[in-house]
ROKE-309150 format. One record per residue (C-alpha): residue in three letters; x, y, z; residue number from 0. Coordinates in steps of 0.05 Angstrom, whole numbers. Each point is the difference from the previous one (the first is absolute). Example, Ala and Ser with C-alpha at 12.3 -4.5 7.8 and 13.67 -1.06 7.14 Angstrom:
{vogu: ALA&east: 246&north: -90&up: 156&ketor: 0}
{vogu: SER&east: 27&north: 69&up: -13&ketor: 1}
***
This chain:
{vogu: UNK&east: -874&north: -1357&up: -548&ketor: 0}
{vogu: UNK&east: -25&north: 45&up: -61&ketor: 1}
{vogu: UNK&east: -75&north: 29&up: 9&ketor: 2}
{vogu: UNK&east: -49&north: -36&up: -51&ketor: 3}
{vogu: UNK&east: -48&north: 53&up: -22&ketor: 4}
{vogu: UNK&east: -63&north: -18&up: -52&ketor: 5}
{vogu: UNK&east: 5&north: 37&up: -66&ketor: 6}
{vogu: UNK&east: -70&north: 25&up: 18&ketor: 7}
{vogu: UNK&east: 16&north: 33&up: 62&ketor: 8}
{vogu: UNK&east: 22&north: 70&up: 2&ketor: 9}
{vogu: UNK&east: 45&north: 20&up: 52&ketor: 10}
{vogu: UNK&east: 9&north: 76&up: -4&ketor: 11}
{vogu: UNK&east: 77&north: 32&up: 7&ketor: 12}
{vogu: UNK&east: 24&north: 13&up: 57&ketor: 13}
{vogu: UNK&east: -42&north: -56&up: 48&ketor: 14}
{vogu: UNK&east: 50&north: -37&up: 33&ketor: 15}
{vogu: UNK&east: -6&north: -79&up: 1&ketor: 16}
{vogu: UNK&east: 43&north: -47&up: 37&ketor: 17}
{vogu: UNK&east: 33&north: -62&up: -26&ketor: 18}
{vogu: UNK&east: -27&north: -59&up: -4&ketor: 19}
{vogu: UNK&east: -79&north: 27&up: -5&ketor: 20}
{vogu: UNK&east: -48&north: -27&up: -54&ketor: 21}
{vogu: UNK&east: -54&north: 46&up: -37&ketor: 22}
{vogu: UNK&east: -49&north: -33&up: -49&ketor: 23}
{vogu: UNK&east: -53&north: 15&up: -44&ketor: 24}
{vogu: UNK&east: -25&north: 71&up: -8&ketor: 25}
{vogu: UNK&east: 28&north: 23&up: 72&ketor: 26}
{vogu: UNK&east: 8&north: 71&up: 3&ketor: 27}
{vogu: UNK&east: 55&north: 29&up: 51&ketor: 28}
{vogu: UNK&east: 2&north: 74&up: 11&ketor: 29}
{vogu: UNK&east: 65&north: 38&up: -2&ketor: 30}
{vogu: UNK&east: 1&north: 17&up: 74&ketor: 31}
{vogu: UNK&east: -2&north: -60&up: 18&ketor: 32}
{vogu: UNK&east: 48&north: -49&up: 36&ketor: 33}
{vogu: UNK&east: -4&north: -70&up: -1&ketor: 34}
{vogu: UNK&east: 46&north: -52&up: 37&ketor: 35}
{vogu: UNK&east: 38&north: -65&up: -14&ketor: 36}
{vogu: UNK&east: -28&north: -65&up: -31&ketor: 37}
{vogu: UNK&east: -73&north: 32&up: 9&ketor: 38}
{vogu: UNK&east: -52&north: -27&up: -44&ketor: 39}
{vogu: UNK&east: -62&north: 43&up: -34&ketor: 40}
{vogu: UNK&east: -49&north: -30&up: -39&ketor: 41}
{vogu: UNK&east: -39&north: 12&up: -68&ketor: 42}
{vogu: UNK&east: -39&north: 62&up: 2&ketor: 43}
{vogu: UNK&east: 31&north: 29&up: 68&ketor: 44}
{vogu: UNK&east: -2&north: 81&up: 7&ketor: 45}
{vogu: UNK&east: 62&north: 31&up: 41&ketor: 46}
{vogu: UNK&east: -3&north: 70&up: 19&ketor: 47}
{vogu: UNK&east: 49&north: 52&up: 9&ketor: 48}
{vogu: UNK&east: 3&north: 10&up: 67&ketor: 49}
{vogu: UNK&east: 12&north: -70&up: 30&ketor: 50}
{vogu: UNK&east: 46&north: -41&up: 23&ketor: 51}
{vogu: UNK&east: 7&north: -73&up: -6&ketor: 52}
{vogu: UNK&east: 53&north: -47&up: 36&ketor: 53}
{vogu: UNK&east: 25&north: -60&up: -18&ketor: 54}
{vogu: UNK&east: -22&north: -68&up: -12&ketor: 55}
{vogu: UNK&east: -77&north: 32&up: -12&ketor: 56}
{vogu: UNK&east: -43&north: -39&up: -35&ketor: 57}
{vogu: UNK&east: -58&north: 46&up: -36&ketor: 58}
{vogu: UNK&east: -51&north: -55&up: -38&ketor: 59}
{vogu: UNK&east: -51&north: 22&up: -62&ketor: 60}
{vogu: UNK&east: -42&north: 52&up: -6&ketor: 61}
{vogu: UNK&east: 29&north: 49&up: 57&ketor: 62}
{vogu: UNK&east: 7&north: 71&up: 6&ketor: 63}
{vogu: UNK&east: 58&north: 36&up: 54&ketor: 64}
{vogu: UNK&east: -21&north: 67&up: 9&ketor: 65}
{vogu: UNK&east: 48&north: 61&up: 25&ketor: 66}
{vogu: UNK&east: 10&north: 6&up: 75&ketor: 67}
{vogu: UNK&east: -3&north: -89&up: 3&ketor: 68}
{vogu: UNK&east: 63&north: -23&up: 30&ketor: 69}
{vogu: UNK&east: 21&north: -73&up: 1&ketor: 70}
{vogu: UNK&east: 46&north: -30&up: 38&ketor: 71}
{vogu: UNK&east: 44&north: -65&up: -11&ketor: 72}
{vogu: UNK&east: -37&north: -64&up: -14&ketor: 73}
{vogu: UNK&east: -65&north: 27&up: 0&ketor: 74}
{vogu: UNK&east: -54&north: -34&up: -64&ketor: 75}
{vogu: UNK&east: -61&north: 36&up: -24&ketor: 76}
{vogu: UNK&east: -50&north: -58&up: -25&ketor: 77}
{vogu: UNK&east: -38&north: 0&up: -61&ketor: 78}
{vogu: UNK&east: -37&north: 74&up: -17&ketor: 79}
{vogu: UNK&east: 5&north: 22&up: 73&ketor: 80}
{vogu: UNK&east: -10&north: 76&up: 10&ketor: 81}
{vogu: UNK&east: 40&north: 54&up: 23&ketor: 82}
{vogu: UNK&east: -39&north: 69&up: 9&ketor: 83}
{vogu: UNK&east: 35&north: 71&up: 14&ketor: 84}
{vogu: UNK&east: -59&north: 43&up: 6&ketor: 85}
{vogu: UNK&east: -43&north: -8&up: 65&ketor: 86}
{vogu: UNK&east: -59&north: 35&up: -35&ketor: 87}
{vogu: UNK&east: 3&north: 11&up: -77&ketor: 88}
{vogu: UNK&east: -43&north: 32&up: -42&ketor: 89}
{vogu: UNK&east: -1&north: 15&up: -79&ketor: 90}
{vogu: UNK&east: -10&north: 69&up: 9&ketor: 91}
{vogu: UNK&east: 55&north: 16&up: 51&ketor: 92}
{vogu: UNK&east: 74&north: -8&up: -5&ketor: 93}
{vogu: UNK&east: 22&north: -25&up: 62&ketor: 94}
{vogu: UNK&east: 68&north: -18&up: -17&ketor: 95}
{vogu: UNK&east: 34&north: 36&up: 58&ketor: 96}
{vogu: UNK&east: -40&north: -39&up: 51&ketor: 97}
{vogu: UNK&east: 34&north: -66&up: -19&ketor: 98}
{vogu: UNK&east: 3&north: -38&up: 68&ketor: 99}
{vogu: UNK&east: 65&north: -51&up: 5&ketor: 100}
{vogu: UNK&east: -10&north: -81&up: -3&ketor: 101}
{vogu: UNK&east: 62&north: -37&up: 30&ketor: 102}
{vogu: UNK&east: -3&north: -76&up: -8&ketor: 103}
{vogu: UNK&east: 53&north: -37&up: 49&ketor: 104}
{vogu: UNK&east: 51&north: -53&up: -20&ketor: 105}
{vogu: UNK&east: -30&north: -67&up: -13&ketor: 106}
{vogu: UNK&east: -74&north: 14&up: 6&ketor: 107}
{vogu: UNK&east: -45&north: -26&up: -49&ketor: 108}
{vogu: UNK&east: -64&north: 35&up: -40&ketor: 109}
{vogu: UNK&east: -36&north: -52&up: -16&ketor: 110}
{vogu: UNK&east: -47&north: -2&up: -73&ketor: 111}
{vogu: UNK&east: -50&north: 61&up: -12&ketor: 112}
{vogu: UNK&east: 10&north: 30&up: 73&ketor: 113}
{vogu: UNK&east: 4&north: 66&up: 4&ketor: 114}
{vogu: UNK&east: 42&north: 53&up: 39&ketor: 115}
{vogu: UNK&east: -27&north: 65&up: 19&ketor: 116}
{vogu: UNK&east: 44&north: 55&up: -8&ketor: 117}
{vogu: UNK&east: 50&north: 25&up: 75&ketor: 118}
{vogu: UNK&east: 0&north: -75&up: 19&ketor: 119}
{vogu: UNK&east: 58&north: -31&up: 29&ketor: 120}
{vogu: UNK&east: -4&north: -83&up: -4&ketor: 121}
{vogu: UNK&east: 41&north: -22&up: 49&ketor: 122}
{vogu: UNK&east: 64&north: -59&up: -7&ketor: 123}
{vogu: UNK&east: -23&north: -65&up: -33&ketor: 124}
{vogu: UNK&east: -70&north: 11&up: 7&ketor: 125}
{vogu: UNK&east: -47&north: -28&up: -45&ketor: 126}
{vogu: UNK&east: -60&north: 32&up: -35&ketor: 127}
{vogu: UNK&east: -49&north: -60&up: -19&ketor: 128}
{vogu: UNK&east: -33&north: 4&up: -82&ketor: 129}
{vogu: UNK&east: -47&north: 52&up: -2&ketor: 130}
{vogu: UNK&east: 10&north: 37&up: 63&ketor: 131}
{vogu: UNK&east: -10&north: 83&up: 10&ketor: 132}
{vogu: UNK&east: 51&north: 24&up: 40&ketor: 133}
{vogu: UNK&east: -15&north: 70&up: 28&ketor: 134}
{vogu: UNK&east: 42&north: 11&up: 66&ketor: 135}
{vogu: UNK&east: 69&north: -27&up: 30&ketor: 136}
{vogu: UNK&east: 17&north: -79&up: -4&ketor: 137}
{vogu: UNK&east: 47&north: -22&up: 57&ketor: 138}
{vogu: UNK&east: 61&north: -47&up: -25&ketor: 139}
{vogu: UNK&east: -21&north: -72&up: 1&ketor: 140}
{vogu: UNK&east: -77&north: 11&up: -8&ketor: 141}
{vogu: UNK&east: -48&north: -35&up: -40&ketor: 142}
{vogu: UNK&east: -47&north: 43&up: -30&ketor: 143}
{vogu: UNK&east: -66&north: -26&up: -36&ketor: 144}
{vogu: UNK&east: -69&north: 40&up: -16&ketor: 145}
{vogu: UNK&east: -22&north: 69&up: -20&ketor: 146}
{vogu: UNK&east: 22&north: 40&up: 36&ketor: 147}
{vogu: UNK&east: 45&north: -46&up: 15&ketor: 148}
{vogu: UNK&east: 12&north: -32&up: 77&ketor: 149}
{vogu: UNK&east: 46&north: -27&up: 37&ketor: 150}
{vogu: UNK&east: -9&north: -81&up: 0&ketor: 151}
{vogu: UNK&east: 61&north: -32&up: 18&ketor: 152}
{vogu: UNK&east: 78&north: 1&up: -8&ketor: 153}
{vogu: UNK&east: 49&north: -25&up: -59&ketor: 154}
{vogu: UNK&east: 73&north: -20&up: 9&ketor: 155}
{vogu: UNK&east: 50&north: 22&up: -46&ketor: 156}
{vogu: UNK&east: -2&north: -64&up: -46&ketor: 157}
{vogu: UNK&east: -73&north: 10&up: -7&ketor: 158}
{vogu: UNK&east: -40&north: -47&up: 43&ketor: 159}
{vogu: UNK&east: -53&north: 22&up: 46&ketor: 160}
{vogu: UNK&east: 29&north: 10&up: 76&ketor: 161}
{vogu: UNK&east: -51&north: -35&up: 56&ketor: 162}
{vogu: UNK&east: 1&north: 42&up: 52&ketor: 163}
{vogu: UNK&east: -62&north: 51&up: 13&ketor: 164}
{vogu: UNK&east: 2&north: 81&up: -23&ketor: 165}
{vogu: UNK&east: 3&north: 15&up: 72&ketor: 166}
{vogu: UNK&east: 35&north: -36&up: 59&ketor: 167}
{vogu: UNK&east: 71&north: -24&up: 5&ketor: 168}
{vogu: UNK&east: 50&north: -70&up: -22&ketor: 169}
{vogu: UNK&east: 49&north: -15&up: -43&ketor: 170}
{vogu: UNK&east: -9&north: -35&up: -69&ketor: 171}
{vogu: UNK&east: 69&north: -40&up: -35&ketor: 172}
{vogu: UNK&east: -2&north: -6&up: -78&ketor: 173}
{vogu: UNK&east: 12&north: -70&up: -10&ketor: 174}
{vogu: UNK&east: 32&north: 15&up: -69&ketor: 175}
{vogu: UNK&east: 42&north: 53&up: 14&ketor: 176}
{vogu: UNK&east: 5&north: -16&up: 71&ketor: 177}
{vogu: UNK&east: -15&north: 85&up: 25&ketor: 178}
{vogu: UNK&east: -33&north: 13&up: 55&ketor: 179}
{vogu: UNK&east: -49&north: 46&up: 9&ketor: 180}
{vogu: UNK&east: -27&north: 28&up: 70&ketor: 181}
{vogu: UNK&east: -62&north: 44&up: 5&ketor: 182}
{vogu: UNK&east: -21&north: 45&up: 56&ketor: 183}
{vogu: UNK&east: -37&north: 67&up: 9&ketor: 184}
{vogu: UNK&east: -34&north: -14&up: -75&ketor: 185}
{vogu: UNK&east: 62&north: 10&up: -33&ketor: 186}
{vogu: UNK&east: 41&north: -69&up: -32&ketor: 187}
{vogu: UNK&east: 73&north: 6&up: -3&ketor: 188}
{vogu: UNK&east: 42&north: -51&up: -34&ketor: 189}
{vogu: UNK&east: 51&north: -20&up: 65&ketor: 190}
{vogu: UNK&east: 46&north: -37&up: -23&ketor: 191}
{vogu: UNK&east: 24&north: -62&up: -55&ketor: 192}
{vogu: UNK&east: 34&north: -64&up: -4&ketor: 193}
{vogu: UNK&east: 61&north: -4&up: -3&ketor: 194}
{vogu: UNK&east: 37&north: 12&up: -78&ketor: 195}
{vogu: UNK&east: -79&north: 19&up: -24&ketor: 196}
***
């Protein structure tokens, strides 16, 4: 499948985009950049040179991925969420060698106007809720609400709200997928799946 890329965008030589992906309306894509399979990145989306994006990524409007943001498989970035790089800018003082790495896990979502804090890693399939600040570690699974944002709950990996506590143990089975999930010592582990799911 042929990439479909706006006549507005400008996607500079040398960035390397995988088949399949979609860029619209005044998207800019740096030329270090590398960008997966069937990924999709909306109007007005800023990709810098230094990342890298997997496949099947879905990037909505109005949202900027700055160097040192890594994104793995599956991942979407809601509506003008924010990426930072810098821990502590200011104006006056070029801090450009003190970029600290974000690394977003397959299949977690950022949800609308959140925001990352630069040398983050968000765990597998966890989900940022609209308008959170995220400023240390997510675990995989974890619902995270508030600024800064907490820990509230857990999400499977079709998207539905888990009902088990942060803390304590059971097991939870996805009655659309038919995974099961087990959690102990705080962490939740996908255990296993229906068969042919």
């Amino acid at each position: 499948m042929a990439n479909q890329i706006h006549s507005t965008a400008i996607v500079d030589e040398g960035a390397q985009i995988g088949q399949g992906t979609r860029i619209w309306h005044w998207t800019h894509v740096c030329a270090g950049a590398g960008i997966g399979q069937n990924c999709s990145l909306g109007q007005n989306v800023f990709v810098g040179n230094r990342v890298v994006i997997g496949n099947n990524v879905k990037i909505q409007n109005n949202v900027s991925v700055y160097d040192d943001v890594t994104l793995e498989d599956d991942v979407f970035c809601g509506p003008s969420m924010v990426f930072t790089n810098v821990y502590n800018p200011r104006s006056a003082i070029s801090r450009k060698h003190e970029y600290r790495p974000t690394h977003v896990k397959r299949g977690a979502t950022l949800g609308a106007n959140c925001t990352i804090v630069c040398g983050t890693t968000i765990g597998e399939y966890a989900f940022i809720g609209a308008g959170a600040v995220v400023n240390k570690d997510v675990k995989p699974y974890a619902l995270m609400v508030g600024v800064p944002a907490r820990q509230i709950g857990w999400m499977s990996e079709y998207g539905e709200q888990i009902p088990l506590s942060i803390e304590g143990t059971g097991t939870y089975h996805c009655p659309h997928t038919g995974s099961q999930y087990t959690l102990s010592d705080g962490q939740l582990r996908r255990t296993g799946a229906a068969h042919g799911s």
